[in-house]
C-alpha beads as a LAMMPS data file, in Angstrom:
LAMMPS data file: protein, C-alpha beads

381 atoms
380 bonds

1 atom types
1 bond types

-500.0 500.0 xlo xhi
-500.0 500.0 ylo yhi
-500.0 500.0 zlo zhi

Masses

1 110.0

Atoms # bond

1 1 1 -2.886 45.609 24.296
2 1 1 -4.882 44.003 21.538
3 1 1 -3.152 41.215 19.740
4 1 1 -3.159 41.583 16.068
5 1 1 -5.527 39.103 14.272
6 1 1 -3.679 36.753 11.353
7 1 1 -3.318 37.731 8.127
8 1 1 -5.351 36.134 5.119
9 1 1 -1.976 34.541 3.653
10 1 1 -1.148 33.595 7.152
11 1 1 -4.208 31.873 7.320
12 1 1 -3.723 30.072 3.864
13 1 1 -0.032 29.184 4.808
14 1 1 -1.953 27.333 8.192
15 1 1 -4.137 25.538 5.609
16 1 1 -1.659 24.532 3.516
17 1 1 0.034 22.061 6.605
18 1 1 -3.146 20.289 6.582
19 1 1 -3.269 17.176 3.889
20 1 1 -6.210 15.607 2.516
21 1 1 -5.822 11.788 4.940
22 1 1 -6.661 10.431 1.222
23 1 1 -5.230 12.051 -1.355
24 1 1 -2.442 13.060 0.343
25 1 1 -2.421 16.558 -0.805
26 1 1 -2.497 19.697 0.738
27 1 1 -5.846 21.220 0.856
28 1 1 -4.945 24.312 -0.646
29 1 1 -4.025 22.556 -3.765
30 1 1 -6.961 20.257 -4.314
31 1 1 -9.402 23.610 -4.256
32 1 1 -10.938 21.768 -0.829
33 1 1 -10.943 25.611 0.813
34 1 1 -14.231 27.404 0.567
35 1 1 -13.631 30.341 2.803
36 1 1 -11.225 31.098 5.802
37 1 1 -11.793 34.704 7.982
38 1 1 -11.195 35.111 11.664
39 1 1 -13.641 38.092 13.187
40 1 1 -12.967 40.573 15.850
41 1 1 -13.520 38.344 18.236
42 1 1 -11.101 35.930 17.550
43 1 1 -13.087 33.276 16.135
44 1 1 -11.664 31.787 13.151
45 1 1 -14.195 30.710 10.730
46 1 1 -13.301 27.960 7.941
47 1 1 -15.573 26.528 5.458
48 1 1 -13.859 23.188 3.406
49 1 1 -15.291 21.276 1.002
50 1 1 -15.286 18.090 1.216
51 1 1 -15.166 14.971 -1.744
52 1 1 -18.143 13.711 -1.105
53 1 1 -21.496 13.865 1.547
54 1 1 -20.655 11.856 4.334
55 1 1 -16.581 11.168 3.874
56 1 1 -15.406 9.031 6.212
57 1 1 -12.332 11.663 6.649
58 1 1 -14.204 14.578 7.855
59 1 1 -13.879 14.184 11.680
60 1 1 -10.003 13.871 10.566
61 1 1 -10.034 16.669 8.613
62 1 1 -11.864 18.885 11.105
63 1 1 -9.334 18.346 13.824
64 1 1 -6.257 18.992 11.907
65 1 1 -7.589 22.307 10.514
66 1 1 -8.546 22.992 14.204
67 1 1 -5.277 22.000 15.163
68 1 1 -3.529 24.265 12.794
69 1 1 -5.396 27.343 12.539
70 1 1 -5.621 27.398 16.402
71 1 1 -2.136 28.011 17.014
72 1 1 -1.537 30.887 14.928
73 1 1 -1.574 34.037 16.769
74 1 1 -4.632 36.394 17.961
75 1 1 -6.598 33.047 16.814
76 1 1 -9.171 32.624 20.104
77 1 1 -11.112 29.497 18.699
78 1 1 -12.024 27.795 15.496
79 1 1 -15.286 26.793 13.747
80 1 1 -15.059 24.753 11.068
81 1 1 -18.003 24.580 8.535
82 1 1 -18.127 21.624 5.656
83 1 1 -19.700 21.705 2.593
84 1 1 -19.745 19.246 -0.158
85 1 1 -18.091 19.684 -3.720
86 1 1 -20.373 20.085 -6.677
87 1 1 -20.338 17.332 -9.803
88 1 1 -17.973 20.609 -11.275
89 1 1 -16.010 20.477 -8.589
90 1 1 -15.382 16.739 -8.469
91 1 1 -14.569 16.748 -12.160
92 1 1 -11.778 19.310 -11.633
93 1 1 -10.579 17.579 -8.992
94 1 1 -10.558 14.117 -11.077
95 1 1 -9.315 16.784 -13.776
96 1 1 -6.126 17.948 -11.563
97 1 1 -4.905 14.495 -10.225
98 1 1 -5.453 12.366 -13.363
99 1 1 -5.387 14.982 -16.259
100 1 1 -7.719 15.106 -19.081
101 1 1 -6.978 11.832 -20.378
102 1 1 -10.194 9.904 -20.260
103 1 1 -8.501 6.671 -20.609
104 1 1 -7.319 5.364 -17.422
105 1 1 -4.545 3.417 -17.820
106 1 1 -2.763 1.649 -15.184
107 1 1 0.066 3.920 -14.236
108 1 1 2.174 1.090 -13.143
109 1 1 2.457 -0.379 -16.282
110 1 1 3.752 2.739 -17.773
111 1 1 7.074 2.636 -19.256
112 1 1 8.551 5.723 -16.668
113 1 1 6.770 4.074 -13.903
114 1 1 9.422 4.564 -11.220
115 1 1 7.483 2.575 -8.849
116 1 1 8.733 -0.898 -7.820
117 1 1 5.504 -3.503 -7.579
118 1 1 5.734 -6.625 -5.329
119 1 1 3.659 -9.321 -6.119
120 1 1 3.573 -11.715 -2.690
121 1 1 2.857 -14.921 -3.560
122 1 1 2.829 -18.610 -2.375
123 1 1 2.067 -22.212 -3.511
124 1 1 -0.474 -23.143 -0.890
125 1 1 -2.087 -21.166 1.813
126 1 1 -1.132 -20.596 5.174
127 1 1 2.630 -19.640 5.030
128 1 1 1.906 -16.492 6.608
129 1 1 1.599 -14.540 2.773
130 1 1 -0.329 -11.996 4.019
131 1 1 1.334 -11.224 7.410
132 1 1 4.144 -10.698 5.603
133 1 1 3.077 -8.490 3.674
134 1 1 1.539 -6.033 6.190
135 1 1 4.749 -6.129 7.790
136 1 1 6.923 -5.067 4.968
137 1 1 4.501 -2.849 4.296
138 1 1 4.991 -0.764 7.341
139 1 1 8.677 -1.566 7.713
140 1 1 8.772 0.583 4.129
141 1 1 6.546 3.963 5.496
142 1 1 9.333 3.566 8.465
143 1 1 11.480 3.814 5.876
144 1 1 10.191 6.880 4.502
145 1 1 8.529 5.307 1.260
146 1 1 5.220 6.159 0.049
147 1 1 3.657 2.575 -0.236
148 1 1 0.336 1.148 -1.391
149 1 1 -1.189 -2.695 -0.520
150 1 1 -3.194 -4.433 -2.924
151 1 1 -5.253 -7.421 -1.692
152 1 1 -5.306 -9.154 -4.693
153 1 1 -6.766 -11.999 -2.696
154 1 1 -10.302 -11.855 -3.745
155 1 1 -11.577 -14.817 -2.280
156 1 1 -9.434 -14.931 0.385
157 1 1 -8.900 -11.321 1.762
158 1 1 -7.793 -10.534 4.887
159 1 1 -5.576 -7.445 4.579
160 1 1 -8.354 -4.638 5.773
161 1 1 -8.043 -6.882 9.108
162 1 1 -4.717 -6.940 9.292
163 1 1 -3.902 -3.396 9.244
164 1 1 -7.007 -1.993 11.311
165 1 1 -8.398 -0.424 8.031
166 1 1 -12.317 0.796 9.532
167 1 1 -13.800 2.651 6.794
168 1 1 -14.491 2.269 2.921
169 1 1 -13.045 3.821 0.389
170 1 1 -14.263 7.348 -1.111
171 1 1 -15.440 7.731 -4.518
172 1 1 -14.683 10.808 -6.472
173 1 1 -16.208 11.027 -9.800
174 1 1 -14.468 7.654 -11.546
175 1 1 -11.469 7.735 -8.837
176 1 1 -11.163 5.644 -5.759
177 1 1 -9.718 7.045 -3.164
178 1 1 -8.206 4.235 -0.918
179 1 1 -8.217 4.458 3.177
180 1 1 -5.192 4.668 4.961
181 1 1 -3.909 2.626 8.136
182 1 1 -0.206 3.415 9.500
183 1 1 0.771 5.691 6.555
184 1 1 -0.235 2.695 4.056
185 1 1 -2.744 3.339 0.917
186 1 1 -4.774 0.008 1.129
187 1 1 -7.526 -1.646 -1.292
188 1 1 -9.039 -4.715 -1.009
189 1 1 -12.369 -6.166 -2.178
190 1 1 -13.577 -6.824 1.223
191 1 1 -14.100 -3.092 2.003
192 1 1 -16.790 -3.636 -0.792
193 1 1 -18.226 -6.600 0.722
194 1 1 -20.864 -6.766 3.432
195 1 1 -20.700 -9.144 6.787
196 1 1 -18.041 -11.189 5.490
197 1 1 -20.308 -12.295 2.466
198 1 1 -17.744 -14.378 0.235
199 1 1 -17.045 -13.524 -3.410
200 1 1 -18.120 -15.814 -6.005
201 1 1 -16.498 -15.421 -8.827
202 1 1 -15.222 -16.891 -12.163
203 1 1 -11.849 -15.699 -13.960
204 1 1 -12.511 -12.663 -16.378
205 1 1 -14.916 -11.044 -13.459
206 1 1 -11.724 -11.721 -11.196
207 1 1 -9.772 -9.946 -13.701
208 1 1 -11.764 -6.763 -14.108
209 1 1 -11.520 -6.454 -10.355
210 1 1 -7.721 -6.757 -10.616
211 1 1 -8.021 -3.995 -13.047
212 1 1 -9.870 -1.772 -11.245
213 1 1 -7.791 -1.306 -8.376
214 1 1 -5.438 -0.753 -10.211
215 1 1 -6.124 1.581 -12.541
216 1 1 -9.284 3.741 -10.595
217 1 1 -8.079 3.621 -7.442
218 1 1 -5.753 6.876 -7.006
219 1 1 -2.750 5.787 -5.304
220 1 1 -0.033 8.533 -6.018
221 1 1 3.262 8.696 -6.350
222 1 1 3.964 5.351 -4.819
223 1 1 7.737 4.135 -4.247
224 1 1 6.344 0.597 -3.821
225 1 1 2.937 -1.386 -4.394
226 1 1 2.669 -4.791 -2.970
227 1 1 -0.078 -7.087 -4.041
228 1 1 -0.659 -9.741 -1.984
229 1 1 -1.715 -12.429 -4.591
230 1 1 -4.359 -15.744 -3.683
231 1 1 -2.122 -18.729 -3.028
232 1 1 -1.297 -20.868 -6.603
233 1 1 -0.933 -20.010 -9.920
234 1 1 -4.275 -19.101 -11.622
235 1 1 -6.080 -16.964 -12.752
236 1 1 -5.026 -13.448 -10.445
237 1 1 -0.862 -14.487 -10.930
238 1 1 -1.832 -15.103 -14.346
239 1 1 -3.740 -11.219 -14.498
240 1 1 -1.176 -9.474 -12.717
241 1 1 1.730 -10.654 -15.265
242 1 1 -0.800 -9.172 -18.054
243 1 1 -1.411 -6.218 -16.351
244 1 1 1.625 -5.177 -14.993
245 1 1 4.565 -6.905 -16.354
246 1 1 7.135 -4.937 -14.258
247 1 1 5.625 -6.970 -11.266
248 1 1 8.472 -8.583 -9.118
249 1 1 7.497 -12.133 -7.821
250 1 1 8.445 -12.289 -3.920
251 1 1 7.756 -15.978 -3.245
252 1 1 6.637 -16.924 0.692
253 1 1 7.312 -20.719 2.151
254 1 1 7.971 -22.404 5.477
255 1 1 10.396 -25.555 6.228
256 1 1 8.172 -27.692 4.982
257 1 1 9.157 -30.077 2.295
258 1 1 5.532 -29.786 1.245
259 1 1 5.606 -26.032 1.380
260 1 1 9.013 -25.899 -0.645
261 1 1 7.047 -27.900 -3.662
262 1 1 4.840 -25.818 -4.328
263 1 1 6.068 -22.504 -3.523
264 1 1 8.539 -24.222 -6.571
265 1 1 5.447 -24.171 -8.965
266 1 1 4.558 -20.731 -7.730
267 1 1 7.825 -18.958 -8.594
268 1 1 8.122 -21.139 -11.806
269 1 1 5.930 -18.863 -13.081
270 1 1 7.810 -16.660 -14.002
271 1 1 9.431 -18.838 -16.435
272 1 1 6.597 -18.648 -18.651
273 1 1 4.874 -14.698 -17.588
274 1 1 8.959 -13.504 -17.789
275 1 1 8.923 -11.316 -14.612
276 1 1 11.848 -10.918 -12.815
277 1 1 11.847 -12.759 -8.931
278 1 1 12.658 -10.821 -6.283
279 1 1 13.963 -13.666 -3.688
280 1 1 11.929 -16.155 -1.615
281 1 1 11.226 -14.910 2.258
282 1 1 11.037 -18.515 4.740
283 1 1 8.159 -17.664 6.964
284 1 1 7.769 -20.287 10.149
285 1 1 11.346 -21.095 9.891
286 1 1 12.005 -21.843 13.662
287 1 1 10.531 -21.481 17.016
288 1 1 12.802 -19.694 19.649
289 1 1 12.811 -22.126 23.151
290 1 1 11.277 -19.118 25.694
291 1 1 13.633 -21.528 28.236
292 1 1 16.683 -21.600 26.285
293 1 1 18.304 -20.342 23.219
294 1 1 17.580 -23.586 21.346
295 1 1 15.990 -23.124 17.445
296 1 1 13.505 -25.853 17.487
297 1 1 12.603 -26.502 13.368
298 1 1 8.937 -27.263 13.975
299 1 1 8.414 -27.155 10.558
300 1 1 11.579 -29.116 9.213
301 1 1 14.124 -26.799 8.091
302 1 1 16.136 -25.937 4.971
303 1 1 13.013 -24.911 2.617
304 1 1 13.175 -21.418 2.040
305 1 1 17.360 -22.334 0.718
306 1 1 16.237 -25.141 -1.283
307 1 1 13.623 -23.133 -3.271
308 1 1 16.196 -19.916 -4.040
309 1 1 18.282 -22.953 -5.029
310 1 1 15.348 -24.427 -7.374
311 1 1 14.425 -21.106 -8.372
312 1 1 17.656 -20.064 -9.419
313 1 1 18.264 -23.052 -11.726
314 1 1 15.217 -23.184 -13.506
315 1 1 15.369 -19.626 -14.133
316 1 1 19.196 -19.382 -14.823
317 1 1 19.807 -16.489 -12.955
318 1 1 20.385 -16.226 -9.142
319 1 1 17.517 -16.089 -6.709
320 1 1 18.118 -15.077 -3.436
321 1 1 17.076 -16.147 0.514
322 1 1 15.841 -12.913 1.572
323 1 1 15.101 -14.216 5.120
324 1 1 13.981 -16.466 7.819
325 1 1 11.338 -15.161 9.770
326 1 1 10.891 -17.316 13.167
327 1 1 7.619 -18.376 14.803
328 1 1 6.085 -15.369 17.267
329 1 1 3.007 -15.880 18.408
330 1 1 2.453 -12.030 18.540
331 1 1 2.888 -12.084 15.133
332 1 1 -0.264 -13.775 14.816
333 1 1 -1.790 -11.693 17.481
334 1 1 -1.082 -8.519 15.239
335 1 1 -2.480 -9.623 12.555
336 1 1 -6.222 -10.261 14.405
337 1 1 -5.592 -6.755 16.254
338 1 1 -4.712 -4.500 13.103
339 1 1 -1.157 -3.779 14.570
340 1 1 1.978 -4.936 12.677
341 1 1 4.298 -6.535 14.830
342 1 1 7.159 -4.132 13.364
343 1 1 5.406 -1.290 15.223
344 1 1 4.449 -3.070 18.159
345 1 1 8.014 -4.424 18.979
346 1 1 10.481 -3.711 16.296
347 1 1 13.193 -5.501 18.073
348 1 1 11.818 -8.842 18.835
349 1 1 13.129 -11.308 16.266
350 1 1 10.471 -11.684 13.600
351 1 1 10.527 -8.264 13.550
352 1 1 14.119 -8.230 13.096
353 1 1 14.051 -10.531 10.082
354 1 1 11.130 -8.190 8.182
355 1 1 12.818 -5.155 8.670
356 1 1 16.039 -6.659 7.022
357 1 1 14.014 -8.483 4.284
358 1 1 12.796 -4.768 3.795
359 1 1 16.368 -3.182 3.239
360 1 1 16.934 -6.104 1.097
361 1 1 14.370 -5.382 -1.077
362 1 1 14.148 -1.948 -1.028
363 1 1 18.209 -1.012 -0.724
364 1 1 17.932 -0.166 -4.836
365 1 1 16.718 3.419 -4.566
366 1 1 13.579 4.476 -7.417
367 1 1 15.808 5.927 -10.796
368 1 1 16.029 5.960 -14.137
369 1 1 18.910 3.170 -14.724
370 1 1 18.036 0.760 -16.871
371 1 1 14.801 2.523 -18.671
372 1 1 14.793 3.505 -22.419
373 1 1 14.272 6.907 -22.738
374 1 1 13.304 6.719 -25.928
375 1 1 15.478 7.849 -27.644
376 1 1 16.654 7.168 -31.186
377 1 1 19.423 8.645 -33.346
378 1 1 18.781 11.046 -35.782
379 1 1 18.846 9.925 -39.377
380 1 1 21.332 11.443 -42.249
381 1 1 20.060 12.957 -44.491

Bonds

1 1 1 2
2 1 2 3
3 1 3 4
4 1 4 5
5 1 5 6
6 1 6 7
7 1 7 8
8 1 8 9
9 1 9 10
10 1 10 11
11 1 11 12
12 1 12 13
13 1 13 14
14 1 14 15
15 1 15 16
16 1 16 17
17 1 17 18
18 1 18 19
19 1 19 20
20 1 20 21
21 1 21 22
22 1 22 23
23 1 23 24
24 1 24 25
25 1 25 26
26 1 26 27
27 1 27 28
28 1 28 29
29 1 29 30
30 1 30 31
31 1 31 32
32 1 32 33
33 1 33 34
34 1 34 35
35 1 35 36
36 1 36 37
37 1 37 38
38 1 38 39
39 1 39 40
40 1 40 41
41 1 41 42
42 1 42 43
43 1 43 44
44 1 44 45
45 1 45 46
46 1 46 47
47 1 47 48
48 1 48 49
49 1 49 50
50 1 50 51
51 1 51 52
52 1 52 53
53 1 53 54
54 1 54 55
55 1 55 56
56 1 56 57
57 1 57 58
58 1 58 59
59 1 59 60
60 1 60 61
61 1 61 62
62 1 62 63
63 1 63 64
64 1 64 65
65 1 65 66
66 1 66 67
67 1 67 68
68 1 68 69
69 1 69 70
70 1 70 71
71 1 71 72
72 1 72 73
73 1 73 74
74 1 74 75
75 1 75 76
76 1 76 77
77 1 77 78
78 1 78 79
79 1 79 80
80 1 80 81
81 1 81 82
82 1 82 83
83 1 83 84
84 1 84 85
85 1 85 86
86 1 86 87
87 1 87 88
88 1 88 89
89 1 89 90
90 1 90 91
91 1 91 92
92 1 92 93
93 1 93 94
94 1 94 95
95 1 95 96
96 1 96 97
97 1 97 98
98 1 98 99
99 1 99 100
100 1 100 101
101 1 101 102
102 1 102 103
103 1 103 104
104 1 104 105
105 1 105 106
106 1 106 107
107 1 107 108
108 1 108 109
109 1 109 110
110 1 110 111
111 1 111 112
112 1 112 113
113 1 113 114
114 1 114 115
115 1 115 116
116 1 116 117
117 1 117 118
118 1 118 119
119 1 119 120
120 1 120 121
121 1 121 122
122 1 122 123
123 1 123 124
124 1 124 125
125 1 125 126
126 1 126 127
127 1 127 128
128 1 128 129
129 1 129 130
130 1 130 131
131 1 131 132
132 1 132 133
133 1 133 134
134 1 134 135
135 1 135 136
136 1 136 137
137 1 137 138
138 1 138 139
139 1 139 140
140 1 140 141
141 1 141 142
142 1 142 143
143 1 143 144
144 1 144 145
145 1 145 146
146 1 146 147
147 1 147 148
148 1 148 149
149 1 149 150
150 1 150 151
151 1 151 152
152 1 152 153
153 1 153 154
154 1 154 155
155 1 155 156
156 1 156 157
157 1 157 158
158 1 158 159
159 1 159 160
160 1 160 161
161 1 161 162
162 1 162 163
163 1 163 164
164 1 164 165
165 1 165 166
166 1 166 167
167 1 167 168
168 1 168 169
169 1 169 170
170 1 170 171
171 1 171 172
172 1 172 173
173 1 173 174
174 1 174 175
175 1 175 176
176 1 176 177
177 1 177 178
178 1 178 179
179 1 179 180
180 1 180 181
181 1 181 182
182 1 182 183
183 1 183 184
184 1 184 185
185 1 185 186
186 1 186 187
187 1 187 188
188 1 188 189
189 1 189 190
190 1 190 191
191 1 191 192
192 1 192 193
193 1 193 194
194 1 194 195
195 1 195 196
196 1 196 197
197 1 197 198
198 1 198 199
199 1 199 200
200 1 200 201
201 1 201 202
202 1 202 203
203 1 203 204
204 1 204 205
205 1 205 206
206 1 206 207
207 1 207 208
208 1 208 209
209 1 209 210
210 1 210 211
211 1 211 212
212 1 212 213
213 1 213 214
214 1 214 215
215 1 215 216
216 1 216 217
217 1 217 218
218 1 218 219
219 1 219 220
220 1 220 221
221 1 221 222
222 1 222 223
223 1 223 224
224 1 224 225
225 1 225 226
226 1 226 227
227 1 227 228
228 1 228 229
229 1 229 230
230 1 230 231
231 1 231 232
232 1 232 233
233 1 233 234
234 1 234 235
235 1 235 236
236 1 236 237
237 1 237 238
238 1 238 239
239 1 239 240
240 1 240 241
241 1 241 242
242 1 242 243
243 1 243 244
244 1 244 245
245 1 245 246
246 1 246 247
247 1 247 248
248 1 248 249
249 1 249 250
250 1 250 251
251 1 251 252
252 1 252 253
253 1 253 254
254 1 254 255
255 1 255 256
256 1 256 257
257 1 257 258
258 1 258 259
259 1 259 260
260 1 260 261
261 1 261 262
262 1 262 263
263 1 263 264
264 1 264 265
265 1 265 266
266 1 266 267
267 1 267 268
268 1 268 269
269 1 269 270
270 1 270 271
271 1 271 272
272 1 272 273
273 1 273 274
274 1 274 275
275 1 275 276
276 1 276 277
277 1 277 278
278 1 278 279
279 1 279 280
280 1 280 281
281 1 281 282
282 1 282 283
283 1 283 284
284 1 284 285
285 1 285 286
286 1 286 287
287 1 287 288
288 1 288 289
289 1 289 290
290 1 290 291
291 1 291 292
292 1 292 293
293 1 293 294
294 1 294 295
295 1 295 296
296 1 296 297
297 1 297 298
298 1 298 299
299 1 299 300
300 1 300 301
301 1 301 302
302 1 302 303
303 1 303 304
304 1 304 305
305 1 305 306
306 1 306 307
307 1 307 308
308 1 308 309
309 1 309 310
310 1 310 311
311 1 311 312
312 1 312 313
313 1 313 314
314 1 314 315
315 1 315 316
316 1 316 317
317 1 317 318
318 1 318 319
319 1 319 320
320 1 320 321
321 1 321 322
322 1 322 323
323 1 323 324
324 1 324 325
325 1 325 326
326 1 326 327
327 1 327 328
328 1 328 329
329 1 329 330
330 1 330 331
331 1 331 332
332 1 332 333
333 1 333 334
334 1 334 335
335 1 335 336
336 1 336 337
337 1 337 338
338 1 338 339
339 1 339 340
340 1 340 341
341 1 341 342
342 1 342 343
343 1 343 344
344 1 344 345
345 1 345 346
346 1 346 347
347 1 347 348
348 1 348 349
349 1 349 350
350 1 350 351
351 1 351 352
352 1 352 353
353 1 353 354
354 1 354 355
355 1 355 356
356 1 356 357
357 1 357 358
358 1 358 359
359 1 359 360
360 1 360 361
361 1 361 362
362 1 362 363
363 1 363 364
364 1 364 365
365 1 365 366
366 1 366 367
367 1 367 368
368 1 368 369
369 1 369 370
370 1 370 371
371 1 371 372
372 1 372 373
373 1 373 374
374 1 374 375
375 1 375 376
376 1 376 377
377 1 377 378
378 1 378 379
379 1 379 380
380 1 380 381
């Protein structure tokens, strides 16, 4: 008996399971399918094409069309054939995902925005900001959110590292189209930089930058952006309240009375840009005796309570202790091997303490509560 060869909408339905590693989007939708036939023989033949010459994706892409067309029935093997998309093409891509509108703006900043932005911050360096933030980061795609990391650290960056990130981003016509790394959208100026070459610049070019990522890069319908802001209060902190006022300040310290001083100043701000604070997370707070179940404060302790406390007084309103995250050394060791220590063992304690820091801050599901709508009443005539 001869097994029947697939059907051309079974072969579109096949296509449609495969998304676009960047934008997220089904292939079928973005116009990526050239051509898709399977011959007498068996052999499926399917011709995509792709953003750009030389995507960084197409290996990716390749296999998961392979992988899906192959298991349909009567299919014997797959060839898959790229092409690239003309300037047309591009443009009705750009056309489809962003509209018409040839002003970009920053979507975040929108008034229906329903997309909750995190901007990490600290008063000195080396509080563990950025670890932090990868962490939360994943914790939130385990979660099932759709979440995006900004390294807003331009001088400092360190977040391509942190979550393996390999490849640069992909530019479609004016849109960036940002890597991925453990179900995280990621953009940082470092994937623009070559052999660590440091970044010298002065405030307004720092600003543009800021800018940029955020309004060319296409992130999607995010549930949650995080930007992982330089340590202090100048010039980025001072761009990000500008830019997107919605911003949340999430303020990182250790013990440290020095630590607790200055992560102070850096939460003050908000006092002056009027963003709301989302709590203060105590990084370093103890380290666990591996002989006994002593909490040796290596770092002094109370910090992270006494700057909720601060916080909350200056700004009038409560400010909460989100968490204490303890000393692993394998926290550390994720960071330098691109593997968040919430996916390489969610139940030590650090890992603990992220993960509820993440239902903390994320336990207030995306709505409409509390927007205007607009609306006005009508006037009598």
């Amino acid at each position: 008996m001869t097994t029947a060869l697939p059907t051309d909408d079974q072969l579109t339905t096949a296509l449609s399971t495969v998304i676009d590693p960047e934008i997220r989007r089904p292939l079928t939708e973005l116009g990526m399918v050239k051509s898709a036939a399977v011959g007498a023989d068996g052999t499926a033949r399917i011709a995509i094409f792709l953003t750009v010459s030389g995507c960084p994706m197409k290996e990716t892409l390749t296999r998961d069309i392979t992988a899906a067309v192959g298991q349909l029935a009567g299919v014997a093997r797959v060839e898959v054939e790229l092409d690239v998309m003309s300037a047309e093409q591009r443009q009705a891509l750009q056309t489809l995902l962003r509209g018409d509108n040839p002003v970009r703006d920053i979507p975040f900043a929108l008034p229906g925005s329903l997309t909750r932005v995190f901007a990490v911050a600290s008063g000195k360096g080396g509080v563990g900001k950025s670890s932090v933030t990868v962490n939360l980061a994943v914790a939130m795609v385990q979660q099932g959110l759709s979440v995006g990391v900004l390294d807003a650290d331009i001088y400092g960056f360190s977040i391509p590292r942190m979550l393996g990130v390999q490849h640069r981003p992909t530019q479609v016509e004016s849109m960036i189209m940002p890597p991925s790394a453990y179900g995280v959208k990621v953009i940082s100026i470092g994937m623009f930089t070559k052999d660590n070459t440091p970044v010298v610049w002065r405030g307004p070019m720092l600003h543009r930058a800021l800018q940029q990522f955020l309004a060319d890069v296409y992130w999607g319908d995010l549930d949650v952006l995080l930007m992982d802001l330089p340590p202090g209060t100048g010039d980025v902190a001072i761009s990000v309240a500008q830019l997107v006022p919605s911003a949340e300040i999430l303020v990182v310290t250790t013990p440290q009375l020095a630590a607790q001083e200055v992560a102070e100043r850096a939460g003050s701000i908000a006092l002056q840009t009027h963003q709301r604070i989302a709590g203060v997370v105590e990084n370093m707070s103890y380290l666990a005796c591996p002989h006994c179940d002593e909490k040796i404060d290596v770092f002094g302790s109370g910090g992270g309570a006494a700057v909720a406390s601060s916080l909350s007084t200056r700004l009038g309103a409560g400010v909460p202790l989100l968490g204490q995250v303890p000393i692993d050394v394998r926290l550390r060791e994720g960071g330098d091997s691109g593997r968040p220590l919430v996916l390489s063992d969610p139940d030590a304690p650090a890992s603990r303490a992220l993960l509820d820091i993440t239902a903390s801050l994320t336990g207030k599901p995306r709505g409409l509560a509390g927007m205007s709508l607009g609306l006005s009443p009508a006037r009598r005539g």
